[in-house]
C-alpha positions in Angstrom: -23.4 -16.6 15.4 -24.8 -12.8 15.3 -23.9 -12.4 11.6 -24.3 -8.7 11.9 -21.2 -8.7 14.4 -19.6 -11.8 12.8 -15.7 -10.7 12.4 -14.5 -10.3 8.9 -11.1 -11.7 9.8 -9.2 -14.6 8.6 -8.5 -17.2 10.9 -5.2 -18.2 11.6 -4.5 -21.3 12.9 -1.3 -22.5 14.7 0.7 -24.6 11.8 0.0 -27.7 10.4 3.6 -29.9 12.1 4.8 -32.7 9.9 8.2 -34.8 10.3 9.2 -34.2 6.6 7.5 -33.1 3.5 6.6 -36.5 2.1 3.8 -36.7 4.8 2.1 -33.6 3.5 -0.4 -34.4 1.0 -0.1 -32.0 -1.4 -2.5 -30.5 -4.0 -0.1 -28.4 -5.6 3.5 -27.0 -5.8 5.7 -24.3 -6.8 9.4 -23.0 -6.2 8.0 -19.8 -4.7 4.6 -19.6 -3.3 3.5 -15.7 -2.6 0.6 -15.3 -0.3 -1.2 -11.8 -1.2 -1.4 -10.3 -4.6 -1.5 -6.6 -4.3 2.1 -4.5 -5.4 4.3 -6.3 -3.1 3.0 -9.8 -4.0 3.0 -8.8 -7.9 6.9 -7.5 -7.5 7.8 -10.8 -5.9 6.2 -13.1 -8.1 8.1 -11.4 -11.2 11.9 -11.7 -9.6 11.0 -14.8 -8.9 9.9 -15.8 -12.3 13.3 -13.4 -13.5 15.2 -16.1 -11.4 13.6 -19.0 -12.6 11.7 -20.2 -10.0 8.5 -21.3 -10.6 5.7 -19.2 -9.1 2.0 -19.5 -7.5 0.2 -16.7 -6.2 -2.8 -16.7 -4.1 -5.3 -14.1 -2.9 -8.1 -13.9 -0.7 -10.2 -12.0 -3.4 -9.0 -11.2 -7.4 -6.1 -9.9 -6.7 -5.5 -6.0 -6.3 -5.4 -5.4 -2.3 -5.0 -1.8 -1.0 -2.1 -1.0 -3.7 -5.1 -1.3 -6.4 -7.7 0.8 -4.0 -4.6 3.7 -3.4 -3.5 6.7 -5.6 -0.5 5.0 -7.3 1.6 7.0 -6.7 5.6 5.8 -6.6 7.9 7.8 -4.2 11.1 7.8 -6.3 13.9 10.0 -6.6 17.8 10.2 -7.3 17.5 11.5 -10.9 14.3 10.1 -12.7 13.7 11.0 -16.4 10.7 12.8 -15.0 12.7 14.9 -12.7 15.1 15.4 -15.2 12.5 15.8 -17.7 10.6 18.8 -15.4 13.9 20.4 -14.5 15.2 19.1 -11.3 18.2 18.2 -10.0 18.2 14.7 -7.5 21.1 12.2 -6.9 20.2 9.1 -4.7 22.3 10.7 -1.2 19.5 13.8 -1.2 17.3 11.5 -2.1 18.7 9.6 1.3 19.1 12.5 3.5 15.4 13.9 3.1 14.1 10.3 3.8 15.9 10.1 6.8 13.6 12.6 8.5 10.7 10.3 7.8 12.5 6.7 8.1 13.9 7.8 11.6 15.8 4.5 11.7 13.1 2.0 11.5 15.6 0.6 8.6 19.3 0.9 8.7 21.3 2.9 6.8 22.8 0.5 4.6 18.9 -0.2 3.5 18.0 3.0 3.0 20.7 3.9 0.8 20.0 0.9 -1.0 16.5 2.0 -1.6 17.5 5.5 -2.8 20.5 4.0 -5.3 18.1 1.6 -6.6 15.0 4.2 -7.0 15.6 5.1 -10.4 16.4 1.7 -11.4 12.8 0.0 -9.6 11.1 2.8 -11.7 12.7 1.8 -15.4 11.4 -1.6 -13.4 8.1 -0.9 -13.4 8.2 0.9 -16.3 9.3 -2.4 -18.1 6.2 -4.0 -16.9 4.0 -1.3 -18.5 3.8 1.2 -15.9 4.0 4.4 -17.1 4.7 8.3 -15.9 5.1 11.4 -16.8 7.0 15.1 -15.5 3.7 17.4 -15.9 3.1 19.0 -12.5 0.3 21.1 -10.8 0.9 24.7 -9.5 -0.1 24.5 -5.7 0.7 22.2 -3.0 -1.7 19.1 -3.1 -2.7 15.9 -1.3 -3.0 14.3 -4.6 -2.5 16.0 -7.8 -5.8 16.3 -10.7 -5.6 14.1 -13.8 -3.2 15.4 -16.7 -0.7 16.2 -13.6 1.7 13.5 -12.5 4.8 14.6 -10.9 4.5 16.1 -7.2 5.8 16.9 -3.7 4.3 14.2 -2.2 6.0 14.6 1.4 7.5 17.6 3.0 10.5 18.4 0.8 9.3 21.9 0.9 9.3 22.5 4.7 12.3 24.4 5.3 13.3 22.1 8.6 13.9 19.2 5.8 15.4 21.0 3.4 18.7 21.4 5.2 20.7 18.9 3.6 20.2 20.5 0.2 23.1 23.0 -1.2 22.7 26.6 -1.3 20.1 27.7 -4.1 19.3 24.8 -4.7 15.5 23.8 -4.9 14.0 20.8 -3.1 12.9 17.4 -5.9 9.7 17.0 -6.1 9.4 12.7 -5.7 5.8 11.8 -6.1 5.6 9.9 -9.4 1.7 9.5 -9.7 1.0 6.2 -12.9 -0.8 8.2 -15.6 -4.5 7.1 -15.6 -7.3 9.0 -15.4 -9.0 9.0 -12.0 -7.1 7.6 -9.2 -4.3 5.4 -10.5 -3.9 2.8 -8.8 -5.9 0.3 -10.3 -4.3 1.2 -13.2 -0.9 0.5 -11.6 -2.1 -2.9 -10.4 -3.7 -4.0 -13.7 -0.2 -3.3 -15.6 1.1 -5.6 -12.6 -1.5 -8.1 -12.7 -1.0 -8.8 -16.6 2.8 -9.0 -16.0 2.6 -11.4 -13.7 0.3 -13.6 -15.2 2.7 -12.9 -18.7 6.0 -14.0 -16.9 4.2 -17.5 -16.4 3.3 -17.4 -12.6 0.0 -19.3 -11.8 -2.2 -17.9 -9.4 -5.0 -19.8 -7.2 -8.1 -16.5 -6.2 -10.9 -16.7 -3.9 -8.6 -18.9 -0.9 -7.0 -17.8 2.3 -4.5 -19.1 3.9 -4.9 -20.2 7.4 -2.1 -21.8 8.6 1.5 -22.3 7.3 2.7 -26.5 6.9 6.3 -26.7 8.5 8.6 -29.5 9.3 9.1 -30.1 12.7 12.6 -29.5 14.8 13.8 -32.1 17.6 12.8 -29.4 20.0 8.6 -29.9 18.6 9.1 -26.3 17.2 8.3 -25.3 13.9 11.8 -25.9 11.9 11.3 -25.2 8.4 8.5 -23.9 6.1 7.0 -26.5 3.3 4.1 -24.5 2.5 0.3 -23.6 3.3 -3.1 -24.3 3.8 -5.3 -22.6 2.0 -9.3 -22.4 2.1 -10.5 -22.0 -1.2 -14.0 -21.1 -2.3 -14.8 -24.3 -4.6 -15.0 -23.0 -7.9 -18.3 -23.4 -10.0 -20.5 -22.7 -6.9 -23.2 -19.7 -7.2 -21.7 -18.9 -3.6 -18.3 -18.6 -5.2 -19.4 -15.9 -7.8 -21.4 -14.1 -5.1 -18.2 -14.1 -2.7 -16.0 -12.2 -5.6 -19.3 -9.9 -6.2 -19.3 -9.1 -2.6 -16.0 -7.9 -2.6 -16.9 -6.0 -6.3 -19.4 -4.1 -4.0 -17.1 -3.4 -1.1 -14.7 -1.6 -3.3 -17.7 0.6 -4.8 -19.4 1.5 -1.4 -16.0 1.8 0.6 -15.9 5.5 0.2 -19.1 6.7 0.9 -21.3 4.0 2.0 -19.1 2.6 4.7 -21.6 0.4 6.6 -23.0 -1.0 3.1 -19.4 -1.7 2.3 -18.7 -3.4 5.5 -22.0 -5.5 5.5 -20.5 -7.0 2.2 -17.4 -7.7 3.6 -19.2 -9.5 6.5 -21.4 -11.6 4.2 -18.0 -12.7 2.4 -16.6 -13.9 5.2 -19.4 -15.7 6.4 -19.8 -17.3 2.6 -15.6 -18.3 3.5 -17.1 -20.0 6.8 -19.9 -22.1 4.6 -18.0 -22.9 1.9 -14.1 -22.7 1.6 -12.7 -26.3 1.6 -9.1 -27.1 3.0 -5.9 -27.9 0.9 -2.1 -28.0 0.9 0.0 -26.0 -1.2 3.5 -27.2 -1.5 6.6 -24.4 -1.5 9.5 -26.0 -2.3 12.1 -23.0 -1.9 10.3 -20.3 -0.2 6.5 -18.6 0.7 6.6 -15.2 1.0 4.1 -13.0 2.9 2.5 -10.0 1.4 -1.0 -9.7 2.7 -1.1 -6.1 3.6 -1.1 -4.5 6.9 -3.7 -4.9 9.5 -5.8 -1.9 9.8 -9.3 -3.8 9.0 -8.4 -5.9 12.0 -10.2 -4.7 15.0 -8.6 -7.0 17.7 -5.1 -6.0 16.7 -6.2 -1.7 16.6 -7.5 -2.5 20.1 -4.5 -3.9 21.3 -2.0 -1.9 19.9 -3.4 1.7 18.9 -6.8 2.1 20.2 -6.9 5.7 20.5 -6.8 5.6 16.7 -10.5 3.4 16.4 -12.2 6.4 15.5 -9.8 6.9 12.2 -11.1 6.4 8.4 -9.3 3.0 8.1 -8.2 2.6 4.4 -6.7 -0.3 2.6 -8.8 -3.2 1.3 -10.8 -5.7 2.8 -7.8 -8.4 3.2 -5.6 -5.9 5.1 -6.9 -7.8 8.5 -3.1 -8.9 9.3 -2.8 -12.6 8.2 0.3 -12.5 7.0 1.5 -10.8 10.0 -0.3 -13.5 12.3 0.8 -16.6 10.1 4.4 -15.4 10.8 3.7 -14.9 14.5 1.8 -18.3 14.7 5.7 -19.9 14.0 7.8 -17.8 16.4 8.5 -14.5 13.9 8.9 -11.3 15.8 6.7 -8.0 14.8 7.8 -4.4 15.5 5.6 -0.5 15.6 2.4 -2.7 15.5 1.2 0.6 17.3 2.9 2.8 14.4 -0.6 4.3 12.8 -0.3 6.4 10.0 -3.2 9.4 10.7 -3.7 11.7 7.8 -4.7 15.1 8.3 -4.7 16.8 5.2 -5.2 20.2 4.8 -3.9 20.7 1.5 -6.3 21.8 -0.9 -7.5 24.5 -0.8 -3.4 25.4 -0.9 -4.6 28.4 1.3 -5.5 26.8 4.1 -2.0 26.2 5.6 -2.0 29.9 5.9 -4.7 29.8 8.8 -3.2 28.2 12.1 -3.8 24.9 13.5 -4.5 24.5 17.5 -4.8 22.0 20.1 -7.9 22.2 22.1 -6.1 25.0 24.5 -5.6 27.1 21.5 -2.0 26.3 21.2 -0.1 25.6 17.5 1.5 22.5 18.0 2.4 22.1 14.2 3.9 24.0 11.4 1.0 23.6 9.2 2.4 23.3 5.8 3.8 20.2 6.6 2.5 16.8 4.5 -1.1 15.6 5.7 0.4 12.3 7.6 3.0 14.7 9.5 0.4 16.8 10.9 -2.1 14.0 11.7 0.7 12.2 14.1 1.3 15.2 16.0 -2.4 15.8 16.2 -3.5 12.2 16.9 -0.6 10.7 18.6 0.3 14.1 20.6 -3.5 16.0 21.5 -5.4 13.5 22.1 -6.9 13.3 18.5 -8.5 17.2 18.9 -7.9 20.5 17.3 -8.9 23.0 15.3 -8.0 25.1 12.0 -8.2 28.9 11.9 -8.7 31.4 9.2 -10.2 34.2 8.3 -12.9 36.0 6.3 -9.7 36.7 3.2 -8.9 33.0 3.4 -11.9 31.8 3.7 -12.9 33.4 0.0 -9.6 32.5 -1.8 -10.0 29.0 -0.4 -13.7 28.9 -1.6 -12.6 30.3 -5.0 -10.3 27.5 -5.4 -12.5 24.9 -4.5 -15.4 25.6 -7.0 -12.8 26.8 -9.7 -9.4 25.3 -8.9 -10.0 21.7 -10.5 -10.0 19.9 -7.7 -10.9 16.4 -6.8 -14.3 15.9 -5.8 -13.3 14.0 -2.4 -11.2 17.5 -1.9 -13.4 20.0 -2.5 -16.3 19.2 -0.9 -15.7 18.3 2.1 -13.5 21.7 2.4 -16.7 23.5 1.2 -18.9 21.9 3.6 -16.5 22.5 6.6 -15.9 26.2 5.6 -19.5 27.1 5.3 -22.1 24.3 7.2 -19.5 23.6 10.1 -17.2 26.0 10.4 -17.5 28.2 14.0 -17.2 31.9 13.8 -16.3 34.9 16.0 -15.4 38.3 15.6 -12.0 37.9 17.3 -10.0 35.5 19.1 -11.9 36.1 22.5 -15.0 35.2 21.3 -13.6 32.4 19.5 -12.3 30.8 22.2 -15.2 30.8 24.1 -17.1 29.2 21.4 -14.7 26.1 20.8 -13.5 25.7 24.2 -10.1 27.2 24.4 -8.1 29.0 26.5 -8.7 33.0 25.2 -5.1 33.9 26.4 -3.6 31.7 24.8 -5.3 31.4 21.5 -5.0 35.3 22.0 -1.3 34.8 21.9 -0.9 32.1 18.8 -2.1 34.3 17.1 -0.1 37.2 17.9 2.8 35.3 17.4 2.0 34.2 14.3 1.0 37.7 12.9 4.4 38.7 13.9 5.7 36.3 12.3 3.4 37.3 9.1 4.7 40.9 9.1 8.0 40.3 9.8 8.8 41.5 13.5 9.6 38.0 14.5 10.4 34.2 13.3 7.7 31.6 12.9 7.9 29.6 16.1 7.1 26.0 13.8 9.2 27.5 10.7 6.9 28.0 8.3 7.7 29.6 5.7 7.7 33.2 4.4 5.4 32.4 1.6 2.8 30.3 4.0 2.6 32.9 6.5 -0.5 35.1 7.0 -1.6 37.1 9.2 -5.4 36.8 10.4 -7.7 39.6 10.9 -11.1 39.3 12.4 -14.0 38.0 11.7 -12.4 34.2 12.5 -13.9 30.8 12.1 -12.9 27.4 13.7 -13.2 24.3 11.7 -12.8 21.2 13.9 -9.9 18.6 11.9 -10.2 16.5 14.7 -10.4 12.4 14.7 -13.5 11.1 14.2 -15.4 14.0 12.6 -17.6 12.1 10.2 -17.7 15.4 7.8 -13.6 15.2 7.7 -12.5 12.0 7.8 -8.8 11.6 9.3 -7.7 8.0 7.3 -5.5 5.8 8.9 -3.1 3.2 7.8 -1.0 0.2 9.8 2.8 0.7 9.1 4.2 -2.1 11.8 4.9 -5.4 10.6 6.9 -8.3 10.7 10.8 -8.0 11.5 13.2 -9.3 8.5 16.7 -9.6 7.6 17.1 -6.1 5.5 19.5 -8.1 2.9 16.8 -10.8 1.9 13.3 -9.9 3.6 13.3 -13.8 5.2 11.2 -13.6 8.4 13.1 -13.5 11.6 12.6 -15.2 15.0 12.8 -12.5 18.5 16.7 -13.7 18.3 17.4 -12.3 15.2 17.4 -15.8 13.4 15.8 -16.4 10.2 13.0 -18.4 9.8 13.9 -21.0 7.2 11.3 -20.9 4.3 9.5 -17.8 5.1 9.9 -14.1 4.0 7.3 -10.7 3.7 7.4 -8.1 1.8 4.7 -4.7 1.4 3.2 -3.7 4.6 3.6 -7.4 6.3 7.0 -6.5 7.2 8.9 -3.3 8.6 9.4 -1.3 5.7 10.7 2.2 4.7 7.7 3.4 5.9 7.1 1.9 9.1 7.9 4.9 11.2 6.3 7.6 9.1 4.5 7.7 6.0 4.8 9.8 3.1 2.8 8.8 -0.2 4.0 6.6 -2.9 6.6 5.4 -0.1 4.5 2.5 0.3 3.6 1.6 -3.0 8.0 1.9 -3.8 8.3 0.0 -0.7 6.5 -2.9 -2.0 8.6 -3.0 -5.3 11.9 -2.8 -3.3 10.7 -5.3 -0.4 8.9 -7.3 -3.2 12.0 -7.8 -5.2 13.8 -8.3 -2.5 12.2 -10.8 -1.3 10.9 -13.0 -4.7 14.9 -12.8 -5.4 15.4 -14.2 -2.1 12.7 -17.0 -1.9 13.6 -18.0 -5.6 17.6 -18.6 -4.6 17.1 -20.4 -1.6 17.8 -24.0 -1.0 15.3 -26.3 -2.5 14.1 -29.2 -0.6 13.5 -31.9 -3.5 10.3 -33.9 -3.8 10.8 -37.6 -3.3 11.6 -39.2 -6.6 10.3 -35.9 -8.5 13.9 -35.4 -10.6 13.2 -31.7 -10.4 15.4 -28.9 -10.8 14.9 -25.2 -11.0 15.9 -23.8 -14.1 19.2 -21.0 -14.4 18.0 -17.6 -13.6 16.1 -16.0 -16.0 15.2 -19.1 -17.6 12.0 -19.5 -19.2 8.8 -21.5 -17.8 10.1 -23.9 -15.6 7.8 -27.1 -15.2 5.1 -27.2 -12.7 4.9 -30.0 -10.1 1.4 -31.1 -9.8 0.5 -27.9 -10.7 -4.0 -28.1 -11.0 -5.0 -25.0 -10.6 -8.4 -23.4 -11.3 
């Protein structure tokens, strides 16, 4: 095998079929296994445990996943003592009608009210598990807020078009609820996780992937029940076993700006998995649930389903290569948006920049551009063809300079802003010229912005709605800065959002025909989601505390098939430590 083009992918294997559980020969057990332990597979090993189920939680690495790699940042809303705190006004049905605009229906109704009435409630949650947050809040729109600044508006609350459903005078909630840390906070988030889950007694089993899931098999020959998993574990004690968790050590460090070091890690870990792993069965006497991540490191699915998003920034962490969403398809699950890509385009900081004008490569707005980076980067990518272009002017240009050197920004912000304004940026003394430098039709270019001055000085309405306080109007000289896909200067990150379908009550795994798959469930970015259809940040992250619950609740409370002979019963809910069945775990 060409190991410089080996695929970093799991391998999924169609399941293991066996006529009952007494034929599987079984390494360990639990109540509840939980395959994936990022925020979703942390959140579902806890309700388990709070029901009394007893718990094991495996991971391809140490644990972590993207949620541990992201900002940390928890979209919640309806009233939060941080909203409160900072002098806002929320109740769970605004809360419900802004998210609608970004949910468009990939969840019912029903759920998303759920989500929003149980938002403060999944915070106090968290909190309870040592995650904490706080109401200060920077001064200027931002893509992520700087340290010492933890309460945002982390989606477009402040566009007027989704501000309709608010009462008259009354001012939009801001919902982004970054963890206090310093530096990006999700690891931070994670870690409190981590230790909470390893406090409520579940055991966990790192370094192993699962490749196929052990089910008992129907009169028709068709998968009929889950009983478990195989898993491929690296054996522990092996210098190849410390070198597989160093490698993925060094992918997290070189992910950001060493991306074909980072990936050349990843690849040698999977080729150590090949060498190494050794097979075993892991018994799951109630339930498994599925939270691997999405799939946005697997090149094969991107191909199939969004390849005109390939040339996106992918982010997440090495194990988001869609194994949980392949193990469910391997036994008859259905999937849904597998081509839903979230593309961020942010252009927020500098908080000027919104000001200039965004245009397709005719030299048409498509966009109002104050909207929240993952807003703009769908029209862009999923409605140009991936190209456009940002305009300003010399005035914008120097108050957006003046912000990055002296504003506090992050370093991943202002840099590349600074680089693009003054290495990259293409200039002309009006729009004519301009146009003919980045390849645009001069008429109309000519006429965006026109219109948009207009607009600026009052003679006439934004065409996109922007806002009276984002509108400028721009005066020669100009200068183009290409935000297109693919410019290595300006990455454009993506994210998966499709997943696996599930009943919206219990997150158990359903079949094309809307049945449940006995035995399995998915929760995080394995399964349609809140944010499926559109992302906003921290959406995810409280996406994987309400699937998670959901679905460890689930999992823990369903029928238990008994081992032969074994005499076990789950404890009551919210019992302590309940014994562990052949529990030998490393």
């Amino acid at each position: 095998m060409n190991e410089a083009r080996a695929s970093t992918v799991t391998p999924i294997a169609p399941p293991l079929l066996l006529a009952s559980a007494d034929e599987g020969d079984w390494s360990e057990s639990a109540d509840v296994v939980v395959v994936g332990w990022g925020a979703a597979g942390a959140c579902a090993a806890l309700q388990a445990r709070h029901e009394g189920a007893s718990v094991l939680v495996i991971d391809r690495f140490e644990g972590g996943g993207a949620s541990a790699l992201s900002g940390g940042v928890v979209y919640a809303g309806g009233g939060t003592a941080q909203q409160q705190q900072a002098g806002f006004t929320d109740n769970p049905q605004l809360m419900q009608a802004y998210l609608r605009h970004e949910v468009n229906g990939v969840v019912s109704d029903a759920t998303l009210a759920r989500f929003c009435q149980d938002s403060v409630a999944n915070q106090q949650w968290l909190e309870g598990h040592g995650v904490r947050f706080d109401a200060t809040m920077p001064d200027h729109k931002t893509s992520y807020p700087p340290d010492g600044q933890y309460l945002y508006y982390s989606g477009n609350e402040m566009v007027p078009a989704y501000g309709k459903h608010l009462p008259p005078g009354q001012k939009p909630a801001p919902r982004g609820h970054r963890v206090v840390a310093k530096g990006q906070s999700g690891a931070t988030l994670f870690a409190a996780l981590q230790a909470a889950t390893l406090r409520a007694g579940a055991q966990t089993l790192l370094q192993a992937t699962v490749r196929r899931l052990v089910c008992e098999q129907g009169a028709d020959g068709q998968p009929a029940r889950v009983l478990g998993v195989e898993i491929w574990q690296m054996p522990p004690g092996d210098p190849r076993t410390a070198r597989h968790a160093e490698l993925h050590r060094l992918y997290v460090r070189h992910r950001t700006f060493r991306a074909a070091k980072a990936m050349a890690c990843l690849r040698e870990a999977a080729k150590l998995e090949r060498e190494a792993a050794q097979p075993r069965l892991v018994r799951a006497r109630c339930g498994v649930v599925l939270s691997t991540g999405g799939y946005i490191f697997n090149p094969e699915l991107i191909a199939e389903h969004a390849p005109h998003t390939r040339r996106g920034w992918p982010i997440g962490d090495a194990g988001c290569d869609g194994s949980g969403l392949r193990l469910g398809q391997s036994v008859g699950a259905a999937s849904d948006a597998l081509a839903n890509i979230s593309s961020w385009r942010f252009i927020t900081p500098p908080s000027v920049w919104p000001k200039g004008l965004v245009v397709n490569r005719q030299g048409e707005r498509f966009c109002n551009e104050q909207v929240y980076g993952a807003t703009l980067g769908h029209e862009l990518v999923e409605h140009q063809g991936g190209k456009a272009w940002l305009i300003l002017d010399a005035g914008l240009r120097r108050q957006a300079t003046r912000q990055c050197l002296f504003g506090g920004l992050w370093a991943f912000q202002s840099l590349p802003a600074l680089a693009m304004m003054w290495l990259k940026a293409v200039k002309a003394p009006n729009a004519q010229a301009l146009a003919a430098r980045i390849g645009a039709d001069p008429a109309r270019l000519q006429a965006s912005i026109e219109a948009a001055n207009a607009a600026a000085g009052g003679q006439a309405e934004d065409v996109f709605g922007k806002s009276a306080d984002m509108r400028h109007a721009l005066t020669g000289p100009l200068l183009a800065m290409d935000i297109s896909i693919g410019n290595p200067l300006f990455p454009l990150a993506t994210l998966s959002l499709g997943g696996l379908r599930v009943d919206e009550a219990s997150g158990q795994v359903l079949t094309a025909q809307g049945q449940g798959l006995p035995g399995l469930y998915a929760a995080g970015r394995s399964a349609i989601g809140l944010p499926s259809s559109r992302y906003v940040s921290g959406l995810s992250l409280a996406d994987c505390v309400f699937s998670g619950r959901r679905a460890g609740r689930a999992a823990a409370m369903a029928p238990m098939a008994p081992e032969p002979g074994s005499g076990y019963k789950r404890p009551a809910s919210g019992a302590g430590t309940p014994p562990h069945h052949h529990l030998n775990i490393k």
